[in-house]
C-alpha positions as CSV (number, residue, x, y, z in Angstrom):
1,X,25.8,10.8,-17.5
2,X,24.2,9.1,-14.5
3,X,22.6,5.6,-15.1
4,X,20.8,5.9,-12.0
5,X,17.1,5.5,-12.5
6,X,16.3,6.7,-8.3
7,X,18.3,7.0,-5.0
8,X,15.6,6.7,-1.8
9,X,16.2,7.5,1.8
10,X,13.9,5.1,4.0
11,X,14.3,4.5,7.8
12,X,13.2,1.7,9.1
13,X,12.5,2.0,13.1
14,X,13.1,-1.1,15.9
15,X,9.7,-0.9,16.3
16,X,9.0,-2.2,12.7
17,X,7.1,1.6,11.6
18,X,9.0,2.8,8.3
19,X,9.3,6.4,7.4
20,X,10.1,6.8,3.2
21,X,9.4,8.7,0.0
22,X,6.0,7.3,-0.6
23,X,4.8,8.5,3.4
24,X,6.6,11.7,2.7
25,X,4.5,12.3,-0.5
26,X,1.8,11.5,1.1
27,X,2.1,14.3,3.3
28,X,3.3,16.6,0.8
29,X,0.2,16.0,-1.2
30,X,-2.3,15.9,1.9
31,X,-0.7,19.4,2.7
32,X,-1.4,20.4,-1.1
33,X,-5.1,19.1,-1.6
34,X,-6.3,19.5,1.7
35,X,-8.1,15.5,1.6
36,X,-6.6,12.7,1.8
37,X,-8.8,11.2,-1.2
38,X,-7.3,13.9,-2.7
39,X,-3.9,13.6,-2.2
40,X,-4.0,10.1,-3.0
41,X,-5.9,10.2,-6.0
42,X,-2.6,12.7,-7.5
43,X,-0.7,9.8,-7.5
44,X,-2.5,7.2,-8.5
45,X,-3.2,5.7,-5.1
46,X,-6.5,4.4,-3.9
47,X,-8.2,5.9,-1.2
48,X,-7.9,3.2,1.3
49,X,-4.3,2.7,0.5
50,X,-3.6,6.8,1.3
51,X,-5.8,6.6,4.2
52,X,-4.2,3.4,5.9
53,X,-0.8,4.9,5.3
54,X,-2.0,8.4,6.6
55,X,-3.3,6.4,9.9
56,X,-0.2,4.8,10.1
57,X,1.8,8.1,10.1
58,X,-0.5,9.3,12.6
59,X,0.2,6.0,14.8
60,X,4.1,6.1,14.4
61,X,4.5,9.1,16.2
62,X,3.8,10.2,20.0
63,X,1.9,13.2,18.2
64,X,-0.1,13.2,14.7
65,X,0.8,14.5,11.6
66,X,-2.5,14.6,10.0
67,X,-5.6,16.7,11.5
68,X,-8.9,15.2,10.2
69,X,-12.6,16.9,9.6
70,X,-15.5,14.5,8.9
71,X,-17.4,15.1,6.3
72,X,-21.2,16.9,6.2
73,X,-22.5,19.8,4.2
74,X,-18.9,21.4,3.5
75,X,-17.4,18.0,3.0
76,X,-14.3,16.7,5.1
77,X,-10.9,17.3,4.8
78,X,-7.0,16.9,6.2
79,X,-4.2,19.2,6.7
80,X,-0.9,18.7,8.5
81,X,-0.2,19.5,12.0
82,X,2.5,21.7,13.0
83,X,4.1,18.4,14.3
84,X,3.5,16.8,10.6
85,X,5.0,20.0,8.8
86,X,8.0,19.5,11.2
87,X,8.2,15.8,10.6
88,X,8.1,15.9,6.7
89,X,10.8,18.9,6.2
90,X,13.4,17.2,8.3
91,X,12.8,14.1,6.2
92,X,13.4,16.4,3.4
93,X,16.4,17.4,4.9
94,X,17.9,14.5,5.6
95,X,17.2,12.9,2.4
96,X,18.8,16.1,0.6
97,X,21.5,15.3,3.1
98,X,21.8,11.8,2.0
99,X,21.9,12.1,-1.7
100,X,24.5,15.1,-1.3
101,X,26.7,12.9,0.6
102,X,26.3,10.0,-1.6
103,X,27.0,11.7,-4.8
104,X,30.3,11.1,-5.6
105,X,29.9,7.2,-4.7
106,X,26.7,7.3,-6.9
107,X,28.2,8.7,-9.7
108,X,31.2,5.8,-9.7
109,X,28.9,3.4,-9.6
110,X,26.9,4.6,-12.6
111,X,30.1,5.0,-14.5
112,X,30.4,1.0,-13.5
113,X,27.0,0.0,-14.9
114,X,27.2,-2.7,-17.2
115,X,25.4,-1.5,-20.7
116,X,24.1,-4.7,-21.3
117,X,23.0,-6.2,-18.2
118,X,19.5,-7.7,-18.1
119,X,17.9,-8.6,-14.8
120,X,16.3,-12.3,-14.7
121,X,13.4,-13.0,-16.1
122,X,13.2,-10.0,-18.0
123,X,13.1,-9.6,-21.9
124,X,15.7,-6.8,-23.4
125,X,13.2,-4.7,-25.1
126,X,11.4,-4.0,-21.7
């Protein structure tokens, strides 16, 4: 039985931009709800907070991910580009990729897991 809670695939660019699950949800869910509102709000992220991190996908990038429509009568909205479709399945790929390679490794070191380790500063019962 594997003791491990999560396994995530970040990468972390020179130029200091990040691309990791929570971006990749992001899109995922922008590409679900059509809104970025929306897609936050599935969540449990604020609307700025989705909307800065949606901006900063857009800026990473030398193409966007995320195609805007102000709002009006019909309301606004956001879908992915072709380029953000691209962009979020072959982080899916890799990360799939990742944890395939790293399964073996993963499961020794679950089978190492001390049963009653507590981290600092934190009670046993939770």
């Amino acid at each position: 039985m594997s003791r491990i809670r999560r396994t995530t695939f970040r990468i972390d660019f020179d130029i200091g931009a990040r691309l990791g699950p929570g971006k990749a949800q992001l899109l995922e869910k922008i590409a679900e709800h059509g809104s970025i509102r929306s897609a936050g709000a599935s969540f449990g992220m604020s609307y700025r907070r989705a909307w800065l991190l949606a901006d900063e996908i857009n800026r990473m990038f030398t193409e966007p991910s995320i195609a805007t429509r102000h709002g009006g009568k019909s309301g606004g909205g956001a879908e992915l580009t072709e380029f953000g479709k691209e962009l979020l399945s072959r982080y899916r790929r890799m990360e799939e990729a990742m944890l395939k390679a790293a399964h073996d490794d993963l499961e020794w070191l679950s089978g190492h897991i001390e049963p009653a380790f507590q981290p600092l500063g934190q009670k046993e019962d939770g």
